[in-house]
C-alpha positions in Angstrom: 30.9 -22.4 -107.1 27.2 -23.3 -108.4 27.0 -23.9 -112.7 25.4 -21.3 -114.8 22.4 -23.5 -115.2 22.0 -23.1 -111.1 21.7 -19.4 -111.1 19.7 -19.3 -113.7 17.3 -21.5 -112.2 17.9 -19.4 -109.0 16.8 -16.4 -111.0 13.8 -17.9 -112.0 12.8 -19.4 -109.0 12.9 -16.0 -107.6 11.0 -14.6 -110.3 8.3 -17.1 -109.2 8.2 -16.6 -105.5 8.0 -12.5 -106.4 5.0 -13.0 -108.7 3.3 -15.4 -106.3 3.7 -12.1 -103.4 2.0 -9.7 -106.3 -0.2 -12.2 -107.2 -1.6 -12.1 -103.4 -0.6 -8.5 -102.7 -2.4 -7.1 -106.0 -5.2 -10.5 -106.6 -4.4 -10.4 -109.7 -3.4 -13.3 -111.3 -3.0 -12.2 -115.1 -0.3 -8.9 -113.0 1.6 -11.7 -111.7 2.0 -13.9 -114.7 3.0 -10.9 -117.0 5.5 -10.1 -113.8 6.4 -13.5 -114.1 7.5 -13.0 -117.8 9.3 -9.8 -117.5 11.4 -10.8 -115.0 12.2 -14.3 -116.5 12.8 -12.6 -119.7 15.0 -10.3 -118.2 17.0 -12.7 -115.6 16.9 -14.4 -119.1 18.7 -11.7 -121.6 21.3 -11.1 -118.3 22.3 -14.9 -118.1 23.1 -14.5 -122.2 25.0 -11.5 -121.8 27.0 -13.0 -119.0 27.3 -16.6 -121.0 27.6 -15.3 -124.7 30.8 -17.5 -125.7 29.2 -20.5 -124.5 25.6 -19.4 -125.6 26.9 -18.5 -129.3 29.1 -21.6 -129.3 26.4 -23.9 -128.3 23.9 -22.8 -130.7 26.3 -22.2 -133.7 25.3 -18.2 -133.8 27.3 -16.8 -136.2 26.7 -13.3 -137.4 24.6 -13.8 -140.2 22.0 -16.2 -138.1 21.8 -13.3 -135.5 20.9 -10.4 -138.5 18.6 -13.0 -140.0 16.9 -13.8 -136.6 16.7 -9.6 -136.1 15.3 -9.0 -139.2 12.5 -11.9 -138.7 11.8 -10.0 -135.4 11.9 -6.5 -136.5 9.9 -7.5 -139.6 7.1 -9.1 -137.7 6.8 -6.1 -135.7 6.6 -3.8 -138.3 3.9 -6.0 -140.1 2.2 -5.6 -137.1 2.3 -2.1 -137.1 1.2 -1.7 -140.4 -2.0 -3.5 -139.7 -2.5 -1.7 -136.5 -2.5 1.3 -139.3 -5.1 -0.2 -141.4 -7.6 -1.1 -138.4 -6.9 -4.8 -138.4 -7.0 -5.7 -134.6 -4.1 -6.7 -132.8 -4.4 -10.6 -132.3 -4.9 -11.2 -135.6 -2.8 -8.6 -136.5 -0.1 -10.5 -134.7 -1.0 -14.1 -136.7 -1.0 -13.1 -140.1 2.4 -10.9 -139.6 4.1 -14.1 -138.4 2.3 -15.4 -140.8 3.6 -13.5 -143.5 7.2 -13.3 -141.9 7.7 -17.2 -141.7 6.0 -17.6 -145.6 8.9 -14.9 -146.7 11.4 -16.3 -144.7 10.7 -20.3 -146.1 10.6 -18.8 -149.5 13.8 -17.0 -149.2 15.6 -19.8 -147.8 14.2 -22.2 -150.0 14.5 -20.5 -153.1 18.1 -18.4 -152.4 20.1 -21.3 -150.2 22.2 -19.0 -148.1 24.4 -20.7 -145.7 23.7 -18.9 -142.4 
């Protein structure tokens, strides 16, 4: 029976060989990477479904890191958003939210020392 790591890297080889066919069937090479991505992202999010005791136990992810990590996320998008209201385009859009996310999230840890 192959390790986890092997179908994993199964999954992603995969992933490559069907990106390389769009990439020739659509000659497109920016389709194919962002092909690429999804379905890496998705093989991905299925292998840490599948693995979650040994994912959670390997990188120590107790509840509170996983709401913290959300939040981050969900706060960077909607800083993103917001600006996308107020006409700032969306790559920089995208720089200052993390921007802005990681500068609240150092203060807040550094000021507030939570144990996560």
């Amino acid at each position: 029976m192959a390790s986890a790591s092997t179908h994993f890297g199964r999954a992603c080889t995969v992933s490559a060989i069907t990106a390389i066919i769009a990439w020739w069937y659509f000659g497109s090479l920016l389709q194919a990477t962002l092909l690429f991505a999804a379905l890496t992202t998705i093989s991905a999010s299925i292998w840490g479904i599948t693995h979650w005791q040994q994912l959670s136990s390997a990188l120590d992810a107790t509840p509170v890191r996983i709401l913290s990590w959300a939040v981050f996320v969900s706060s960077c998008v909607g800083f993103t958003i917001l600006f996308g209201l107020m006409s700032v385009p969306t790559g920089p859009g995208i720089g200052l939210s993390l921007m802005i996310t990681l500068y609240l999230w150092w203060s807040y840890y550094s000021l507030e020392p939570a144990r996560a």
